[in-house]
Backbone as JSON Lines, residues from 0, in Angstrom:
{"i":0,"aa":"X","n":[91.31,117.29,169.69],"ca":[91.58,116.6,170.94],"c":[92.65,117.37,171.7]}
{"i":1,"aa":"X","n":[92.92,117.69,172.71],"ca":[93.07,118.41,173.5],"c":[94.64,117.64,173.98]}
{"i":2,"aa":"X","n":[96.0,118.37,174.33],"ca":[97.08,117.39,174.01],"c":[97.99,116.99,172.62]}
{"i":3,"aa":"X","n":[96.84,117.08,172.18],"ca":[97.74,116.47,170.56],"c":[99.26,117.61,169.76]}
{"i":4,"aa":"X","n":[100.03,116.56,169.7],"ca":[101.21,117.12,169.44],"c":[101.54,117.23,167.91]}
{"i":5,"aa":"X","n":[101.94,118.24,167.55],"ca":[102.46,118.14,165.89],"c":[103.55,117.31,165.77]}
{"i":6,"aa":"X","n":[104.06,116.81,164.24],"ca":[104.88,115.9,163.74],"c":[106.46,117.19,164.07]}
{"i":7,"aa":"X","n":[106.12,118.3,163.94],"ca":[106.9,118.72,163.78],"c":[107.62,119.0,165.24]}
{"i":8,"aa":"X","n":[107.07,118.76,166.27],"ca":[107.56,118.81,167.74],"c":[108.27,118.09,168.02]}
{"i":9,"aa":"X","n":[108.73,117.33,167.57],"ca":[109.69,116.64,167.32],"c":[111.05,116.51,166.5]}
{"i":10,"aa":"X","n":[110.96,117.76,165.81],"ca":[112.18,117.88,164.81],"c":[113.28,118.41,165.44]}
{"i":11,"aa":"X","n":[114.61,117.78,165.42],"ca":[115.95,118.37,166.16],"c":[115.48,118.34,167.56]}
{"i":12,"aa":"X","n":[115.02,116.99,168.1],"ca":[114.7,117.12,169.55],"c":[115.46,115.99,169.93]}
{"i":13,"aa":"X","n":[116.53,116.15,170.65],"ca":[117.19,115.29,171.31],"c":[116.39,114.46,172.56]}
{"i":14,"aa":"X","n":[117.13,113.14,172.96],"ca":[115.9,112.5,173.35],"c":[116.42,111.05,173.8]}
{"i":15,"aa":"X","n":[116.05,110.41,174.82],"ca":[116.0,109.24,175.38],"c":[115.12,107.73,175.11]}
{"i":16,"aa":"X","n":[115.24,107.24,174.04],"ca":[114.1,106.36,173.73],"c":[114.3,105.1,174.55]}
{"i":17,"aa":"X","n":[113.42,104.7,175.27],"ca":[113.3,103.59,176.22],"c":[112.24,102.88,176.15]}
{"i":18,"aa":"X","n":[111.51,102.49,174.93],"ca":[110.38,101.62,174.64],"c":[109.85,101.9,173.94]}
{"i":19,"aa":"X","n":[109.19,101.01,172.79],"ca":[108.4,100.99,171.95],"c":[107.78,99.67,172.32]}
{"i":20,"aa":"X","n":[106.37,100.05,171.38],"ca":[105.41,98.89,171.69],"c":[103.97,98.91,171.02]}
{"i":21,"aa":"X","n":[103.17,98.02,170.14],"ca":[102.4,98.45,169.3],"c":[100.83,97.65,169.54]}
{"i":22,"aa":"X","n":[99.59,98.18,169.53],"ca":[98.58,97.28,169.89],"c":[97.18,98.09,168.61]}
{"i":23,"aa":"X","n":[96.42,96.99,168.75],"ca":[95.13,96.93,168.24],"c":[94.06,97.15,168.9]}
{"i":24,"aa":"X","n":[92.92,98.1,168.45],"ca":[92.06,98.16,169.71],"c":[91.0,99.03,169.04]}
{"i":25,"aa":"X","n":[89.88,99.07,169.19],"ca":[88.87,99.95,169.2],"c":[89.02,101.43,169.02]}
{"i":26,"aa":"X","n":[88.52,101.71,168.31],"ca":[89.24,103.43,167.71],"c":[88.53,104.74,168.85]}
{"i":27,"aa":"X","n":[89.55,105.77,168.77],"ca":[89.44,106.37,170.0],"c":[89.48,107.69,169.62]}
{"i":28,"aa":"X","n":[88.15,108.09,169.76],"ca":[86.94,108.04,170.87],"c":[86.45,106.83,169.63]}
{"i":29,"aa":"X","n":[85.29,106.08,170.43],"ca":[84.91,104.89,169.53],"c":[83.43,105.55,168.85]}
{"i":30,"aa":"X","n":[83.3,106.48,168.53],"ca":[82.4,107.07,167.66],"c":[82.36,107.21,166.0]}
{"i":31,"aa":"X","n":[83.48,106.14,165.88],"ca":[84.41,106.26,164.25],"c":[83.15,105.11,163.34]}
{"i":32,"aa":"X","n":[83.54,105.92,162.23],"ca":[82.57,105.28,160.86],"c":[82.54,103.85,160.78]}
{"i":33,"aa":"X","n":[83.93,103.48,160.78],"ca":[84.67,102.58,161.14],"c":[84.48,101.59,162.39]}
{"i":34,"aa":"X","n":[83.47,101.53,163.17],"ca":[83.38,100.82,164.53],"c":[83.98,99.2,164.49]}
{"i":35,"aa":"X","n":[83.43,98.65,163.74],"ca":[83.59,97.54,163.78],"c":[85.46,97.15,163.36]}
{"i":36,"aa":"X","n":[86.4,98.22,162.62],"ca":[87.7,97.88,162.13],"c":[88.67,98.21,163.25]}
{"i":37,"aa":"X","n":[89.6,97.51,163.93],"ca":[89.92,97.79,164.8],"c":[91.3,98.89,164.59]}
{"i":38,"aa":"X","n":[91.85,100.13,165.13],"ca":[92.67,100.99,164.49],"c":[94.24,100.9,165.16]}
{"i":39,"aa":"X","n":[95.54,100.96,164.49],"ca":[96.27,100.54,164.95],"c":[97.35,101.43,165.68]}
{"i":40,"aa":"X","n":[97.52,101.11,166.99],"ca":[98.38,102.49,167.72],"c":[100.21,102.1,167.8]}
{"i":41,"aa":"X","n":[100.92,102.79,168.04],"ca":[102.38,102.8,168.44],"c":[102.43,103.43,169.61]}
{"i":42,"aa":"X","n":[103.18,102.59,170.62],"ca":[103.46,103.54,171.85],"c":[104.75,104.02,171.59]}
{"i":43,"aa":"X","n":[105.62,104.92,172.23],"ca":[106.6,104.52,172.4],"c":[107.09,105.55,173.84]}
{"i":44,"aa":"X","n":[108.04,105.42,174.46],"ca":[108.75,106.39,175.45],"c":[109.79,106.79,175.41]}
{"i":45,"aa":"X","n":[109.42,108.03,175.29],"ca":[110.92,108.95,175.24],"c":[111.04,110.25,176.16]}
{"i":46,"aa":"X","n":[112.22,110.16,176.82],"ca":[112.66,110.7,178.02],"c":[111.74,110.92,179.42]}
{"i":47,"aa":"X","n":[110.64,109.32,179.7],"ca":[110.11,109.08,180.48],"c":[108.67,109.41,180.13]}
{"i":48,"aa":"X","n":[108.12,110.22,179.51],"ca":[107.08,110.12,178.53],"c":[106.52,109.08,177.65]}
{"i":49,"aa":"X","n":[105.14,109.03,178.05],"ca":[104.71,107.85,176.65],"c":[103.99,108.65,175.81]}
{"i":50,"aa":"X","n":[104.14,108.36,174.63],"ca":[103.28,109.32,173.63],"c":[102.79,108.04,172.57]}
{"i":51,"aa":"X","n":[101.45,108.31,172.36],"ca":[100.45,107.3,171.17],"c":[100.36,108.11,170.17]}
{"i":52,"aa":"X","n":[101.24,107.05,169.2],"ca":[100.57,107.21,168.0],"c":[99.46,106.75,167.43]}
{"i":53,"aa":"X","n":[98.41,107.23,166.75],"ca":[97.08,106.83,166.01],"c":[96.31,106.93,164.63]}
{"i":54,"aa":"X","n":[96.25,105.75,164.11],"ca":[96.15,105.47,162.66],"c":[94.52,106.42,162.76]}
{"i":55,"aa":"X","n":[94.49,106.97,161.61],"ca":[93.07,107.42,161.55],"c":[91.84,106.2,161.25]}
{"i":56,"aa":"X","n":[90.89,106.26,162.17],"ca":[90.0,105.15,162.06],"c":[88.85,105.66,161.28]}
{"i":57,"aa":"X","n":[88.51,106.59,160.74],"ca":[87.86,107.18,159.73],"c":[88.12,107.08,158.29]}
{"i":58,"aa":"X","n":[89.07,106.73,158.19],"ca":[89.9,106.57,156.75],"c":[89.65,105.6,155.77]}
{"i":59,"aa":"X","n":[89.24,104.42,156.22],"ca":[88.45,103.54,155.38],"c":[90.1,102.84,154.43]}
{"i":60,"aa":"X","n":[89.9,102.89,153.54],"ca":[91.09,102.07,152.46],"c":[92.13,102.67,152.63]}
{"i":61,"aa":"X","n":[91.91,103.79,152.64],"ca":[93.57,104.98,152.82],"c":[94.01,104.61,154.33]}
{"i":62,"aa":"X","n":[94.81,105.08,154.51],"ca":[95.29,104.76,155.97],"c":[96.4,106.11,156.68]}
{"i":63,"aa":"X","n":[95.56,106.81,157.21],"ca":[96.63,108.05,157.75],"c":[96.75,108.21,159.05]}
{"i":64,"aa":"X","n":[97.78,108.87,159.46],"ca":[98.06,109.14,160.83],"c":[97.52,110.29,161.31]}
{"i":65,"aa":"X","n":[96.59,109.92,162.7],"ca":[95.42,110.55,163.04],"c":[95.69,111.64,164.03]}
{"i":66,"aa":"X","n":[96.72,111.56,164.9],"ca":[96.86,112.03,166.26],"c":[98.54,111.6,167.01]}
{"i":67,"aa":"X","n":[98.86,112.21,167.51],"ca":[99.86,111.97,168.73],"c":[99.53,112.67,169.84]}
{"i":68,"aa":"X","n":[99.63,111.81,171.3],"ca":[99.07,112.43,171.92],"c":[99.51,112.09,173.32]}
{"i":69,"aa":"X","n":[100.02,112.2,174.33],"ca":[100.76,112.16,176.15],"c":[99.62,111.21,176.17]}
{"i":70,"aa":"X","n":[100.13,110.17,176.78],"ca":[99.32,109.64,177.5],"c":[99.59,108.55,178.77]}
{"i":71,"aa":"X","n":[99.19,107.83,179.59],"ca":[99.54,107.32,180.49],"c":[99.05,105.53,180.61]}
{"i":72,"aa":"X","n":[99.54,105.37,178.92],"ca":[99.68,103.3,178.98],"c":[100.64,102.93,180.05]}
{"i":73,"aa":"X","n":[100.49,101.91,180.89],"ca":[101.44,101.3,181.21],"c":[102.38,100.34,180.36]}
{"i":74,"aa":"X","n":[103.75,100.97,180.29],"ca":[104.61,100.48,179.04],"c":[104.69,98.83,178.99]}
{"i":75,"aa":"X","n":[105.0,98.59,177.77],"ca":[105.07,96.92,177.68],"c":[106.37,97.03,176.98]}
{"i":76,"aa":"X","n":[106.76,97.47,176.65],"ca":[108.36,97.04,176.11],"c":[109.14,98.12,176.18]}
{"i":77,"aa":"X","n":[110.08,97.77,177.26],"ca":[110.77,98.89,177.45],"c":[112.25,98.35,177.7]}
{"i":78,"aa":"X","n":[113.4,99.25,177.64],"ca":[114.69,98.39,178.0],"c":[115.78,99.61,178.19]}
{"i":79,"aa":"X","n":[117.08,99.02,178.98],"ca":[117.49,99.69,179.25],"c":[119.36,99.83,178.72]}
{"i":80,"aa":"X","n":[120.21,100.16,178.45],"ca":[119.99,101.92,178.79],"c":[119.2,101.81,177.36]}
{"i":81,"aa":"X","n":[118.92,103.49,177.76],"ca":[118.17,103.78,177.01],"c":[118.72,104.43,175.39]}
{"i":82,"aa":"X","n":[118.52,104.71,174.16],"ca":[118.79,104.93,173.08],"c":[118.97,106.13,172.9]}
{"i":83,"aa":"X","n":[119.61,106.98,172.78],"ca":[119.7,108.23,172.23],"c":[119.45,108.91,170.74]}
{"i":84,"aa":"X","n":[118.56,109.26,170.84],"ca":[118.41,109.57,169.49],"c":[117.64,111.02,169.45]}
{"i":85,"aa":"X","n":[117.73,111.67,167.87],"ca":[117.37,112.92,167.47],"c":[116.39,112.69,166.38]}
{"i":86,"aa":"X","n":[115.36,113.84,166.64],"ca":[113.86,113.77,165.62],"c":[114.78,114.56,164.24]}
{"i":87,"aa":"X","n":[113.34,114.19,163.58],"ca":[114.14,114.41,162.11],"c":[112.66,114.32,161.78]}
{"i":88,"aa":"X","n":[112.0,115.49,161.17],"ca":[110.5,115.77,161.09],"c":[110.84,115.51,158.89]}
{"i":89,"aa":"X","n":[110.49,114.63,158.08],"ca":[110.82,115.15,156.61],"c":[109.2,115.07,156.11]}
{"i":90,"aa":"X","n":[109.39,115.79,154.8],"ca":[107.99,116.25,154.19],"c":[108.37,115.86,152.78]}
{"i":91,"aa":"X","n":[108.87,114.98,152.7],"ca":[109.44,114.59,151.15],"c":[110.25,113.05,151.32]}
{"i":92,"aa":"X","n":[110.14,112.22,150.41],"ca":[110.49,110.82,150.97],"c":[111.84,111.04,150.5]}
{"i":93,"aa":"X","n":[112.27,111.92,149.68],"ca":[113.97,112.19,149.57],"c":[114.64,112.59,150.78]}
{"i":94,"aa":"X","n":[113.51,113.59,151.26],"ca":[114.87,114.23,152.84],"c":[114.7,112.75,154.03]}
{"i":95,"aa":"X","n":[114.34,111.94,153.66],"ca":[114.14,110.73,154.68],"c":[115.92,110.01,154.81]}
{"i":96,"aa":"X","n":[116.25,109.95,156.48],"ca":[117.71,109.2,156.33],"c":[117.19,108.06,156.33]}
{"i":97,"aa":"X","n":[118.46,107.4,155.52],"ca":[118.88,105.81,155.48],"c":[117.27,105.22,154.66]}
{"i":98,"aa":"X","n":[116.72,105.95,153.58],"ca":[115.71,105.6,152.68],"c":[116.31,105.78,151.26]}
{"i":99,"aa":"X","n":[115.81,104.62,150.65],"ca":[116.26,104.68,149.14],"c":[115.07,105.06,148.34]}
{"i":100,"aa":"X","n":[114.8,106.2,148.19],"ca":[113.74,106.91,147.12],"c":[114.22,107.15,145.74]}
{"i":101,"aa":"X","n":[113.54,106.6,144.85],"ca":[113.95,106.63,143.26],"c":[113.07,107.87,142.3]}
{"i":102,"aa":"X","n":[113.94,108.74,142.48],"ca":[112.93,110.05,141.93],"c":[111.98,109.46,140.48]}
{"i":103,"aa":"X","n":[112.59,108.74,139.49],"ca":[112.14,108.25,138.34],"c":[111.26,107.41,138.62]}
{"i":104,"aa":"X","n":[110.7,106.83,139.53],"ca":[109.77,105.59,140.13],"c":[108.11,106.19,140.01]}
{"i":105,"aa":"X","n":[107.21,106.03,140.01],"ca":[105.67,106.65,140.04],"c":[105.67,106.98,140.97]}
{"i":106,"aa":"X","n":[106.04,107.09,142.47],"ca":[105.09,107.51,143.52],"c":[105.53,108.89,143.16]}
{"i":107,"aa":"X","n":[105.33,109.91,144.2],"ca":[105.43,111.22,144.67],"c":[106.19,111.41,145.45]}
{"i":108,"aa":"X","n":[106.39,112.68,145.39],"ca":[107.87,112.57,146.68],"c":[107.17,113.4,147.78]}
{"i":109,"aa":"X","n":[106.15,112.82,148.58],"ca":[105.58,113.46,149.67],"c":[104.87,112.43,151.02]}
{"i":110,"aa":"X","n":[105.5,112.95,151.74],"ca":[105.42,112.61,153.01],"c":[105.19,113.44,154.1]}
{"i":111,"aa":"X","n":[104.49,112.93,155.43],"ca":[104.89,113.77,156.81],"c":[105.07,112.68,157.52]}
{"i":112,"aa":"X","n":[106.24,112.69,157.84],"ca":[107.05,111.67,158.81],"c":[108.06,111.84,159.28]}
{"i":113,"aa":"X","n":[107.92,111.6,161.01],"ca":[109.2,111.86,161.98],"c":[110.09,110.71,161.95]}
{"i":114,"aa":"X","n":[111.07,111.26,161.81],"ca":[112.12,109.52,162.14],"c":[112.87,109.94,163.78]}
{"i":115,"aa":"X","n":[112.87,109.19,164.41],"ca":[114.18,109.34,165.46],"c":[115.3,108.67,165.33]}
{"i":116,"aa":"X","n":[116.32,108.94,164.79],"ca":[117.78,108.56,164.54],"c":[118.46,108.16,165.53]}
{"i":117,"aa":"X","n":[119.15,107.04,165.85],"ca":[119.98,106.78,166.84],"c":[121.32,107.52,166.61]}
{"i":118,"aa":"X","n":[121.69,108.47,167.69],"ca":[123.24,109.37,167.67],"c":[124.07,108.44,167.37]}
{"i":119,"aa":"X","n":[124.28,106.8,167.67],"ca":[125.09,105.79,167.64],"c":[125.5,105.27,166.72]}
{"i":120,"aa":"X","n":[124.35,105.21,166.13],"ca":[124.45,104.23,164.57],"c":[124.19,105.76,163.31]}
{"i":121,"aa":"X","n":[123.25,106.31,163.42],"ca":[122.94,107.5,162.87],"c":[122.03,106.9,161.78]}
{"i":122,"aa":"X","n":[121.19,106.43,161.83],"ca":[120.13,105.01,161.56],"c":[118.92,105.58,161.72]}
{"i":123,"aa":"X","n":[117.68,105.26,161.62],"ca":[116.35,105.43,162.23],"c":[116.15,104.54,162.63]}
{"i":124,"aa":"X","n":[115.63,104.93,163.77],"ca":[115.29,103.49,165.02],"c":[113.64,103.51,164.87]}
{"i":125,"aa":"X","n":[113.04,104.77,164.91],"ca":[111.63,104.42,164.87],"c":[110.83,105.84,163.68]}
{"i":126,"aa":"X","n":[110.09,105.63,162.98],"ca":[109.3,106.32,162.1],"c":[107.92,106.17,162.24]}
{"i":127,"aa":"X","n":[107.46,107.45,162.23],"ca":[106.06,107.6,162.22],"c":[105.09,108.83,161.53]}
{"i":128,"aa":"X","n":[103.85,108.38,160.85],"ca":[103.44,109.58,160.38],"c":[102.34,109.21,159.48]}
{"i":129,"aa":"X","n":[102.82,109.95,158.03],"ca":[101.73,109.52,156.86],"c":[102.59,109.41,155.77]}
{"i":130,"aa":"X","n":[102.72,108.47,154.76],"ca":[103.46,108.41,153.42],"c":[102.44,108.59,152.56]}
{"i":131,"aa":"X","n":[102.57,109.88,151.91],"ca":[101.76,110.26,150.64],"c":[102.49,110.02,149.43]}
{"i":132,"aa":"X","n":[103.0,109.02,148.94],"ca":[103.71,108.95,147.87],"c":[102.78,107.84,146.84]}
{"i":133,"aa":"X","n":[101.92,107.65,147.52],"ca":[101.07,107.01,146.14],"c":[99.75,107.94,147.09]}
{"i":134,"aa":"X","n":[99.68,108.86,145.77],"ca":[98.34,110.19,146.41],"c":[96.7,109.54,146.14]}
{"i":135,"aa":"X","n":[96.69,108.18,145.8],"ca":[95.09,107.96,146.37],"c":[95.44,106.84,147.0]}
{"i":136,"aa":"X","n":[96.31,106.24,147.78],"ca":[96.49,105.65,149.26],"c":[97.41,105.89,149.6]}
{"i":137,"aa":"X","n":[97.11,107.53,150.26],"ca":[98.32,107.52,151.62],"c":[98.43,106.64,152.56]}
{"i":138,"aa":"X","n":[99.57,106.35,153.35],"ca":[99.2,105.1,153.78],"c":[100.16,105.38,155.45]}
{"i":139,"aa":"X","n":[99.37,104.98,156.38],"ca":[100.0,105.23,157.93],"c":[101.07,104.43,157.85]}
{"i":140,"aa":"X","n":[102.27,105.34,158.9],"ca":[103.59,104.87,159.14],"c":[103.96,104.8,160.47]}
{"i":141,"aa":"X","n":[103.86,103.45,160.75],"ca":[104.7,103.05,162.51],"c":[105.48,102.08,162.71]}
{"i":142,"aa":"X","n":[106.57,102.68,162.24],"ca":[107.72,101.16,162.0],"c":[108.92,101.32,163.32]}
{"i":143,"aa":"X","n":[108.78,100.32,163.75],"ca":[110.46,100.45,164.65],"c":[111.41,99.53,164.37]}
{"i":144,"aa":"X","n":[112.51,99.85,164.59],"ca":[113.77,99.17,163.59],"c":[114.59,98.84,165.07]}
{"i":145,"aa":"X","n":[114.57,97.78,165.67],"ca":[115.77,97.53,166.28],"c":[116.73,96.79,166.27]}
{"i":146,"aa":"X","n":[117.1,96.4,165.23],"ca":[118.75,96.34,164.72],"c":[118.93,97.26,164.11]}
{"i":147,"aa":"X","n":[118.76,98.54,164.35],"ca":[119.11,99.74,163.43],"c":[119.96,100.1,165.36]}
{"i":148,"aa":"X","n":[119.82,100.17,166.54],"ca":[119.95,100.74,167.7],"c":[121.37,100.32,168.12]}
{"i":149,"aa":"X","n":[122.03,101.38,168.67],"ca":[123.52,101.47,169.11],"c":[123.52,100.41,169.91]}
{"i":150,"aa":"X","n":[122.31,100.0,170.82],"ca":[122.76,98.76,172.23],"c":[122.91,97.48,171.08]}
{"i":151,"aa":"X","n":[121.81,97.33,169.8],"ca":[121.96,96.32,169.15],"c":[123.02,95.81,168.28]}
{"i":152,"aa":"X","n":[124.15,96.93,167.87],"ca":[124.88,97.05,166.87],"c":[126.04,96.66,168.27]}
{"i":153,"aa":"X","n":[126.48,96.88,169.45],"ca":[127.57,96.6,170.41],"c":[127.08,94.76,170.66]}
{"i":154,"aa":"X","n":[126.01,94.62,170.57],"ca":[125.78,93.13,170.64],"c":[125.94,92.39,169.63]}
{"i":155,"aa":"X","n":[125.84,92.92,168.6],"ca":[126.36,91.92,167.47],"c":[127.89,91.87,167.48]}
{"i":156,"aa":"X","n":[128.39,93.17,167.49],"ca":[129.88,92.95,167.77],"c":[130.54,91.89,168.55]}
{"i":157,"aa":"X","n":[130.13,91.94,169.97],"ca":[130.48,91.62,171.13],"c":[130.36,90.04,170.92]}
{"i":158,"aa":"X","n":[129.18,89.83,170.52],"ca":[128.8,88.27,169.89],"c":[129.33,87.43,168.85]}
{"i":159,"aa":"X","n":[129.73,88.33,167.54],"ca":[130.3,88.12,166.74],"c":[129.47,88.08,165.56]}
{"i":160,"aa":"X","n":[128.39,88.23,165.97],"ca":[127.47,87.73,164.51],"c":[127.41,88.73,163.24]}
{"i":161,"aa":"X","n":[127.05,88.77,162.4],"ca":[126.97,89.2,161.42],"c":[125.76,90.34,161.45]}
{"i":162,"aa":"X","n":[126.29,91.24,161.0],"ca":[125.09,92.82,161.2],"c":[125.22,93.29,159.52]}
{"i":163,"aa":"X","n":[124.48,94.85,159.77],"ca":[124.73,95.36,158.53],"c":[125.73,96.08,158.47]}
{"i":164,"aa":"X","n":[126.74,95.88,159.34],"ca":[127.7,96.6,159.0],"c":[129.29,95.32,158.68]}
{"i":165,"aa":"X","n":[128.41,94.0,158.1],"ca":[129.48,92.82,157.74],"c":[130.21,92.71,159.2]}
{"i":166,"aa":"X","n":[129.86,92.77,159.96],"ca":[130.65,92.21,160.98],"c":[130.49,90.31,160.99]}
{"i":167,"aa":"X","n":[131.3,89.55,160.97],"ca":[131.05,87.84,160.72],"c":[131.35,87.26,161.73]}
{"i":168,"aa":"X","n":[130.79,86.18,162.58],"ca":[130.98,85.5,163.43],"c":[132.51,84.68,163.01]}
{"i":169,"aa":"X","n":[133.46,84.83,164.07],"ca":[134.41,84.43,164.12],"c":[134.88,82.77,164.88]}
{"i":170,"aa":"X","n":[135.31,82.22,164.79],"ca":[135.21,80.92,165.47],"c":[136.61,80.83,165.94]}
């Protein structure tokens, strides 16, 4: 497909994240084995760009990440200011930040997955890719974390409530 961006275009790429947002829909191009399963995308926007992520709809039980690719959704969740954060491309679920991987555990230590780290918190705000750590179901990755995000961590403060960083509502 014509467009499609590597995981790795993203590594050490500084960056503006201003929306994420996730939908269900008919797999694309809809010529997939799969017609009838509907395949699951991640939008997100960064530095005025929207880029889709796409679960492979060919994949049947396994579940991998198919494509990234520019495209022109009109955003549904977006906010402002915007997040600052840096790509972080890992190929091993050890080099993953703010992940607890247990080398002694059964899976494998293999992955391709971008995280974008918030500069603020130094956190992953959003991950995406393929987790190969159990090697007969790799399994697609599109998670966004926002209480992991610098605007979210000044609001708990400011509020008083309780975060992960033990901050306690005060009375």
């Amino acid at each position: 497909m014509a467009g499609q961006l590597a995981l790795t275009s993203f590594h050490n790429r500084l960056g503006l994240l201003s929306g994420v947002w996730f939908t269900e829909a008919e797999a694309d191009p809809p010529d997939s084995l799969w017609k009838d399963q509907p395949v699951d995308y991640m939008y997100f926007m960064l530095d005025g760009v929207i880029y889709r992520v796409q679960e492979d709809p060919n994949d049947g039980y396994r579940s991998m990440l198919e494509d990234i690719i520019v495209c022109n959704q009109m955003p549904l969740n977006v906010w402002q200011p915007a997040e600052e954060v840096m790509g972080h491309h890992a190929q091993k679920q050890s080099e993953l930040i703010d992940h607890h991987f247990d080398p002694n555990g059964y899976r494998e230590d293999r992955c391709e997955i971008v995280q974008l780290i918030s500069t603020t918190t130094a956190k992953p705000v959003l991950e995406f890719g393929t987790d190969y750590s159990d090697d007969y179901y790799p399994s697609f990755v599109a998670r966004f974390y926002p209480n992991k995000m610098g605007i979210n961590q000044r609001q708990a403060i400011l509020l008083g409530e309780e975060n992960e960083r033990g901050i306690q509502r005060t009375r």
